[in-house]
C-alpha positions in Angstrom: 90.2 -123.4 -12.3 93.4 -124.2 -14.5 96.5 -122.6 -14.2 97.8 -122.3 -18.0 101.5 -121.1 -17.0 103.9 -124.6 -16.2 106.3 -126.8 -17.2 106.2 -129.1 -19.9 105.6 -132.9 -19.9 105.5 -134.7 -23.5 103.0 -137.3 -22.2 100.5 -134.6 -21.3 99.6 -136.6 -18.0 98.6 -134.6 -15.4 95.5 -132.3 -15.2 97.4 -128.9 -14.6 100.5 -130.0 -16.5 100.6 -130.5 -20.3 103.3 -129.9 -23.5 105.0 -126.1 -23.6 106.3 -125.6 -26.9 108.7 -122.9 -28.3 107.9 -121.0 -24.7 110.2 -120.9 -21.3 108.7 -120.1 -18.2 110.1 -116.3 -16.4 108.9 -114.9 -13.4 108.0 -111.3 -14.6 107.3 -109.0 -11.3 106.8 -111.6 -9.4 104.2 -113.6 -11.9 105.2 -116.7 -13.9 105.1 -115.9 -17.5 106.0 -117.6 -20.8 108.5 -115.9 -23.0 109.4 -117.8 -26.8 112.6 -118.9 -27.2 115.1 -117.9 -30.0 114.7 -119.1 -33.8 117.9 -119.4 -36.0 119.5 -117.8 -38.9 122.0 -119.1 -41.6 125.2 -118.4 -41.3 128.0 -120.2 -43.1 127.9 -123.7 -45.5 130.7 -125.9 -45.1 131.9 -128.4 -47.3 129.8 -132.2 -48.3 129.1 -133.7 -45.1 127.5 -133.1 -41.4 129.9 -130.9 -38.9 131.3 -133.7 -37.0 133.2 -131.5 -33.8 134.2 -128.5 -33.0 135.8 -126.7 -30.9 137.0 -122.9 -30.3 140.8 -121.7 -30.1 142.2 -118.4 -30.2 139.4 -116.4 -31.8 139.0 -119.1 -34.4 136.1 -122.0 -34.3 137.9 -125.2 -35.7 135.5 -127.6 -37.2 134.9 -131.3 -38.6 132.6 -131.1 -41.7 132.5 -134.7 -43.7 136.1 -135.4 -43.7 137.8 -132.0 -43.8 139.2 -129.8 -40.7 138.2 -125.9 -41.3 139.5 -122.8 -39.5 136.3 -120.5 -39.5 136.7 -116.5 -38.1 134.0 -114.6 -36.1 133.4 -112.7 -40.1 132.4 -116.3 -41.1 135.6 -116.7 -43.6 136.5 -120.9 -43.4 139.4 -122.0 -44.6 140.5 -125.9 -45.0 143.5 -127.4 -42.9 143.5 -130.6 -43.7 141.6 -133.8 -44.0 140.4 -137.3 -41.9 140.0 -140.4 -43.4 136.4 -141.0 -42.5 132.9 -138.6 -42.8 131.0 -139.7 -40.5 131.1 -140.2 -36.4 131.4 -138.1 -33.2 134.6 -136.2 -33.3 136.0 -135.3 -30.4 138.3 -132.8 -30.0 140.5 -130.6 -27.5 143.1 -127.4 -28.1 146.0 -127.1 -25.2 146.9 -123.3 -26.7 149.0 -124.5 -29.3 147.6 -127.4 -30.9 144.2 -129.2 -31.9 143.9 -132.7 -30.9 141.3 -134.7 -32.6 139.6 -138.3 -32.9 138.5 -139.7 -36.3 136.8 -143.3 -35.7 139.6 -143.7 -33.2 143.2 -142.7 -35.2 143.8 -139.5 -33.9 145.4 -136.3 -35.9 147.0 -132.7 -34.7 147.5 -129.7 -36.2 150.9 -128.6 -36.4 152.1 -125.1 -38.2 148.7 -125.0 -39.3 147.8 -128.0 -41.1 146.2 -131.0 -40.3 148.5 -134.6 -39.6 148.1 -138.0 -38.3 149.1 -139.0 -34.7 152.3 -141.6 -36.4 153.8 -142.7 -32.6 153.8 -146.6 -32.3 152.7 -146.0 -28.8 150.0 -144.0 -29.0 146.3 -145.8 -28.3 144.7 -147.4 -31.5 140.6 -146.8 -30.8 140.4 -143.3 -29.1 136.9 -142.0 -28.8 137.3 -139.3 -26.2 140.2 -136.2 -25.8 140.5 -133.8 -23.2 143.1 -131.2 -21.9 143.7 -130.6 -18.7 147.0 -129.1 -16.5 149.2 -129.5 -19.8 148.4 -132.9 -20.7 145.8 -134.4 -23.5 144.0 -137.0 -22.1 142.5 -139.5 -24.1 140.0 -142.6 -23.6 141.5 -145.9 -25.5 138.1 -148.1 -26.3 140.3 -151.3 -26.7 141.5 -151.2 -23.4 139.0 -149.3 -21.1 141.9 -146.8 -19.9 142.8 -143.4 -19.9 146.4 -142.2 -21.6 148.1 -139.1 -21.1 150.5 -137.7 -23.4 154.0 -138.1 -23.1 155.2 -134.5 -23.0 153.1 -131.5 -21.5 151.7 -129.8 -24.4 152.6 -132.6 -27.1 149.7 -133.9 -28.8 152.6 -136.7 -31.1 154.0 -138.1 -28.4 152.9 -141.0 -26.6 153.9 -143.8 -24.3 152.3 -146.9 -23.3 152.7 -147.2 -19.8 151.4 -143.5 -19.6 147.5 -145.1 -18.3 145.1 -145.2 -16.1 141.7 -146.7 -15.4 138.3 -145.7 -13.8 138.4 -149.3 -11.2 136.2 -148.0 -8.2 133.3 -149.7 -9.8 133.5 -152.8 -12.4 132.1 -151.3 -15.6 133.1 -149.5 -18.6 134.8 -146.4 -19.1 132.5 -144.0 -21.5 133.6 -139.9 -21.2 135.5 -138.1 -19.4 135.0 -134.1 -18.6 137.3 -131.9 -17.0 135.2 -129.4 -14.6 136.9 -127.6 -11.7 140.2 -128.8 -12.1 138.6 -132.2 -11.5 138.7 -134.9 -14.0 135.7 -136.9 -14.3 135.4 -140.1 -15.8 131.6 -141.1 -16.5 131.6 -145.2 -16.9 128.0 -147.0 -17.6 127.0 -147.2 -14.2 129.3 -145.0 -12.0 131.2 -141.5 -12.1 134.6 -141.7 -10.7 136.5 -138.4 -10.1 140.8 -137.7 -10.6 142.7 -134.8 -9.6 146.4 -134.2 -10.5 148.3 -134.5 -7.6 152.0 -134.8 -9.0 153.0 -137.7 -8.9 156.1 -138.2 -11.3 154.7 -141.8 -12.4 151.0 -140.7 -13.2 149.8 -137.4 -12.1 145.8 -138.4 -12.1 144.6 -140.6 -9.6 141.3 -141.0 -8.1 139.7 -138.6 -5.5 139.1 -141.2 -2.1 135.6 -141.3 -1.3 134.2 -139.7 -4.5 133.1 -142.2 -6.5 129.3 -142.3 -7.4 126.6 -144.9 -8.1 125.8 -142.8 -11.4 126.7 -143.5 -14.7 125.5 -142.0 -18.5 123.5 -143.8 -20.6 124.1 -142.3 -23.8 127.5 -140.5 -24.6 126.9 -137.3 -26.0 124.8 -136.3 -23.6 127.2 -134.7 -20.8 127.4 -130.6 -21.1 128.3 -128.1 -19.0 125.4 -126.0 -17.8 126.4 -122.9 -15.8 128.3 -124.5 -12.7 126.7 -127.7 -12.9 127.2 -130.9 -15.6 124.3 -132.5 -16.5 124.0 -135.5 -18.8 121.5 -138.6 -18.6 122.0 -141.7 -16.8 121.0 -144.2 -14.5 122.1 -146.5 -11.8 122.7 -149.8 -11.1 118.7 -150.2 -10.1 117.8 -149.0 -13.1 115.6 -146.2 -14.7 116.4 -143.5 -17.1 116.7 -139.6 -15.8 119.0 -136.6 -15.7 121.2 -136.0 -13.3 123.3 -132.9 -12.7 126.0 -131.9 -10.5 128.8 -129.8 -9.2 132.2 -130.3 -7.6 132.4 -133.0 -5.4 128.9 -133.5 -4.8 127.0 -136.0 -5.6 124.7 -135.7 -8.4 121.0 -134.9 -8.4 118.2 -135.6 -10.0 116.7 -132.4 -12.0 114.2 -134.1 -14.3 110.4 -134.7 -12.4 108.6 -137.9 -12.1 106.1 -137.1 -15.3 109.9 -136.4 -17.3 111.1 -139.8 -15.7 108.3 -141.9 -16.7 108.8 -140.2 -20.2 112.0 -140.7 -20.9 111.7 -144.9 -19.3 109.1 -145.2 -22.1 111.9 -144.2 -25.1 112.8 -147.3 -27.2 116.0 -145.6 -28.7 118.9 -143.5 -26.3 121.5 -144.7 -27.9 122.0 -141.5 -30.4 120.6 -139.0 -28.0 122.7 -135.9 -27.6 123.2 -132.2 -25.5 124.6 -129.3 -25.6 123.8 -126.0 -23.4 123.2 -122.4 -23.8 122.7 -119.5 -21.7 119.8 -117.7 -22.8 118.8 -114.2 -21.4 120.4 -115.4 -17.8 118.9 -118.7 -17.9 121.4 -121.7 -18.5 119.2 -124.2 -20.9 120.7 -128.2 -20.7 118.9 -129.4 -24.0 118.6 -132.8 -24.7 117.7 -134.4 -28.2 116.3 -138.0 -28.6 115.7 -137.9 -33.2 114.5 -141.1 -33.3 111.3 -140.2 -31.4 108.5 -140.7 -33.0 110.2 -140.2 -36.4 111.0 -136.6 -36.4 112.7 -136.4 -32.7 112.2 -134.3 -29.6 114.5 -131.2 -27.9 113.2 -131.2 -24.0 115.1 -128.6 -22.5 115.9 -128.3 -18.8 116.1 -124.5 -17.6 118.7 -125.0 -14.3 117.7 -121.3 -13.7 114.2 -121.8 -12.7 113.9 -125.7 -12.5 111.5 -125.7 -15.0 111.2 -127.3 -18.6 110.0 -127.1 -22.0 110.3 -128.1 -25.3 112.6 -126.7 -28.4 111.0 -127.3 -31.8 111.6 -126.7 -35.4 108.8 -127.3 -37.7 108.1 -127.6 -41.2 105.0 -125.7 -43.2 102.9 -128.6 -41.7 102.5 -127.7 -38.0 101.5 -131.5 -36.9 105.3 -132.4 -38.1 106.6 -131.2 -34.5 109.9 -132.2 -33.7 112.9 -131.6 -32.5 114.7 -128.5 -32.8 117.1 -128.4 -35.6 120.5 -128.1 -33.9 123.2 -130.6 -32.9 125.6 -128.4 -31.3 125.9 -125.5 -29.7 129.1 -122.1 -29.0 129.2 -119.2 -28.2 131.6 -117.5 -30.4 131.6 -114.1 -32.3 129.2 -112.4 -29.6 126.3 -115.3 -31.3 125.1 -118.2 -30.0 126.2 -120.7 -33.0 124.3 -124.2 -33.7 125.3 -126.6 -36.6 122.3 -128.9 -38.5 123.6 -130.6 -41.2 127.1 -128.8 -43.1 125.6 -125.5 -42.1 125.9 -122.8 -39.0 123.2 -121.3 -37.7 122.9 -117.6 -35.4 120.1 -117.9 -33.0 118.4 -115.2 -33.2 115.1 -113.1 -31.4 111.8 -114.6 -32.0 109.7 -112.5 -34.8 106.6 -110.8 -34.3 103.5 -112.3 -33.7 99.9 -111.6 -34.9 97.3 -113.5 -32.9 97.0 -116.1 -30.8 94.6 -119.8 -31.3 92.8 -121.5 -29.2 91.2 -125.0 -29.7 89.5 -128.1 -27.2 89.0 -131.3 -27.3 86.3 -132.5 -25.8 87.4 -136.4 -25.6 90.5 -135.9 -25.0 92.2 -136.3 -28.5 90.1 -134.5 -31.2 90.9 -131.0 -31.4 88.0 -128.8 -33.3 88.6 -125.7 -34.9 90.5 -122.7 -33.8 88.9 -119.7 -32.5 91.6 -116.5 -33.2 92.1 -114.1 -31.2 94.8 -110.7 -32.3 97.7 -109.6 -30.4 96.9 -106.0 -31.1 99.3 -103.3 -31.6 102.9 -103.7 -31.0 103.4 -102.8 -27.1 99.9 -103.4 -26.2 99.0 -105.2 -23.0 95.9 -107.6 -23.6 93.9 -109.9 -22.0 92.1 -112.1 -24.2 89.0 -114.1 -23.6 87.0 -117.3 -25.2 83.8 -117.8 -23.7 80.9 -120.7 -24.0 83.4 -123.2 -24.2 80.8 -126.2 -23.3 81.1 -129.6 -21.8 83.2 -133.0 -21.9 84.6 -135.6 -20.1 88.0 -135.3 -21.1 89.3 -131.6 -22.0 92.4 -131.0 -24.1 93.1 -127.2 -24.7 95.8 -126.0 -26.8 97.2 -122.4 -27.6 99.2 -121.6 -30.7 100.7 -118.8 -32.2 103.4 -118.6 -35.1 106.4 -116.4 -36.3 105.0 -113.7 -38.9 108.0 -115.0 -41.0 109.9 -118.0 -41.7 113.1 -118.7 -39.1 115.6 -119.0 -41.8 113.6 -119.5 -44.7 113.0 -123.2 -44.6 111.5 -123.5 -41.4 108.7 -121.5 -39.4 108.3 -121.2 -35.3 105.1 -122.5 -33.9 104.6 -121.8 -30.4 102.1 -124.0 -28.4 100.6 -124.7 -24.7 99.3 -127.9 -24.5 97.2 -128.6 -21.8 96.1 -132.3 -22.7 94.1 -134.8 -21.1 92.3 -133.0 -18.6 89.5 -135.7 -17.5 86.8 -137.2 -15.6 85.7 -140.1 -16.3 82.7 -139.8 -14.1 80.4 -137.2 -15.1 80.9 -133.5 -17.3 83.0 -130.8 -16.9 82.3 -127.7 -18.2 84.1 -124.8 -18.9 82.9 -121.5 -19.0 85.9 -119.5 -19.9 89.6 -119.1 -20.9 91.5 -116.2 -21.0 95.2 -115.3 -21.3 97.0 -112.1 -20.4 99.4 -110.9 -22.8 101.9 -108.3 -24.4 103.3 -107.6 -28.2 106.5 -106.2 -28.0 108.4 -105.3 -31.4 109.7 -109.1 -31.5 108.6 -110.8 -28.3 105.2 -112.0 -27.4 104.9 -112.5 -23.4 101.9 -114.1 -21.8 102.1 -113.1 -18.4 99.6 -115.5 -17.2 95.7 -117.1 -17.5 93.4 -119.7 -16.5 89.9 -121.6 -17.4 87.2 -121.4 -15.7 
């Protein structure tokens, strides 16, 4: 007997593990279930280019689209501040309560009274690719020099001097991110995290926390988010391998992604773009991490810290074998809505849509699925358990379960929902299966399967 309710592992591996698509795993009285995750809904178009950074200030969400700074309120009004000299790139950005502080391929600009200006101080550092804020002081990573600079005033993003630096020297490599979490400063290098703390002193106020240094560093550096108390981000150490690691104060971090995830995420040929950013969903806190150059049309594997489990987040086009990643690069809460940006556009997530019936199909060697045999959902509210019988014999036994969104997520894109169990095998002689069934409910926008097995 195989339990269909699990985690999710791209490879498809294991015999009671296989791909969960567009569902996260709930334990609903005391059963694992599968609930789907959210869709998304068009919200506001910016101007030409991709949003670039954002970040929120004052009931307002500032953002980088293409070249251009916008205000944008919780009605969706935007209005233009100002411009960068560049359209493209990671812009980071940081507010101290007065003042935005950003990053455009390294020459950094403010807003002051409301407009948008360059950084003009001899002094200040040429090739910044990070900014944070933290007791009064932006903090900025120079790329040139492999230091950290504070600015020269408390709550002055224009001024700047050069012996205002620090660096991240517990361990010999370079300097990457750095987060502030817990009135800690941490500073992720390639192959170790090194943690500050402002102690006061009138020279440099940030030095390094004795003792805390740790043997892991980030391997690609847009992948470090906040998840409920925890950061999370992927990495490695100095022996090697790829995983995620999360942690939380002082403590070291550990590793939440399983062996099966591991050996996925060693066999990726490109990192170097991936990127994260974290939710909280209906009390679970989501870390979702994006690799788009998988496979062509990317991946979104996201870690649920809530119940330790994992699926997958996926956007798909009218041609359901096009699975990829889910169509967000960022993600705030702002307005009472979770907000994600693809492209120059915002996006509400928003409830999954009603669902009709539910497919199953099998392969019987393992990689050629036949056709679907459709079972309804029934009436909205109903509690079901739905069976397929006379399934038949093989030697290696995929099964997969879809279902789809009665309507399109935002009118370009529709919400498939699979179970994959895949590769189920023995070599050495038949298996057969008699019969699969699922137990489920049709609420008025949710579709929960509560559990099932085959026999």
């Amino acid at each position: 007997m195989i339990n269909i309710i699990g985690s999710t592992n791209p490879e498809g591996l294991k015999l009671t593990q296989g791909r969960n698509i567009n569902f996260y795993s709930e334990v609903i009285a005391g059963k694992p279930s599968l609930l789907p995750t959210p869709g998304r809904t068009k919200w506001i178009t910016l101007g030409i280019g991709d949003v670039r950074g954002w970040v929120e200030a004052e009931d307002l969400l500032y953002v980088v689209g293409g070249s251009t700074l916008y205000s944008v309120t919780k009605g969706g009004f935007k209005t233009a501040l100002g411009s960068v000299s560049s359209s493209t790139g990671r812009i980071p950005m940081a507010w101290n309560g007065f003042s935005i502080l950003l990053s455009d391929n390294g020459t950094m600009y403010a807003t002051n009274a409301g407009t948008l200006q360059p950084v003009t101080d001899a002094d200040a550092p040429k090739n910044v690719t990070d900014i944070v804020f933290m007791n009064g002081f932006y903090i900025v990573v120079d790329a040139d020099t492999n230091r950290f600079y504070i600015g020269a005033q408390t709550y002055d993003a224009f001024t700047w001097n050069a012996l205002d630096f620090a660096q991240s020297e517990a361990n010999p490599d370079d300097l990457i991110r750095l987060f502030v979490d817990k009135d800690v400063l941490n500073a992720f290098n390639s192959l170790s995290l090194e943690r500050f703390v402002n102690t006061g002193n009138v020279d440099f106020p940030f030095e390094p926390v004795k003792g805390a240094m740790s043997h892991f560093g980030i391997q690609s550096d847009d992948t470090i988010s906040r998840v409920g108390a925890n950061l999370c981000w992927l990495g490695r150490n100095e022996n090697g391998g790829r995983v995620v690691y999360a942690t939380g104060g002082a403590a070291d971090p550990q590793v939440i992604s399983d062996s099966a995830m591991n050996r996925f995420l060693a066999g990726l040929d490109t990192i170097e773009n991936a990127y994260s950013y974290s939710l909280t969903y209906k009390g679970h806190d989501w870390y979702c991490l994006t690799f788009p150059d998988y496979l062509d049309h990317g991946i979104t594997i996201v870690f649920d810290l809530t119940t330790g489990q994992s699926h997958e987040w996926s956007t798909y086009t009218d041609t359901p074998e096009n699975q990829g990643q889910f169509r967000a690069h960022r993600h705030v809460y702002f307005g009472d809505s979770h907000i994600v940006s693809d492209g120059n556009t915002l996006y509400k997530l928003t409830e999954p849509t009603k669902h009709s019936n539910i497919e199953l199909s099998v392969a019987k060697d393992g990689r050629s699925y036949g056709n679907s045999r459709s079972k309804s959902l029934g009436n909205t509210g109903q509690y079901k358990r739905l069976i397929w019988r006379r399934l038949g014999d093989g030697r290696r036994w995929g099964f997969k379960f879809r279902t789809s969104s009665d309507e399109a997520c935002d009118g370009e894109y529709r919400i498939i929902r699979e179970r994959v169990l895949d590769a189920i095998s023995d070599e050495d002689r038949n298996l057969r299966f008699n019969k699969c069934f699922l137990d489920v409910e049709s609420g008025a926008q949710e579709l929960v399967i509560r559990g099932g097995d085959i026999k």
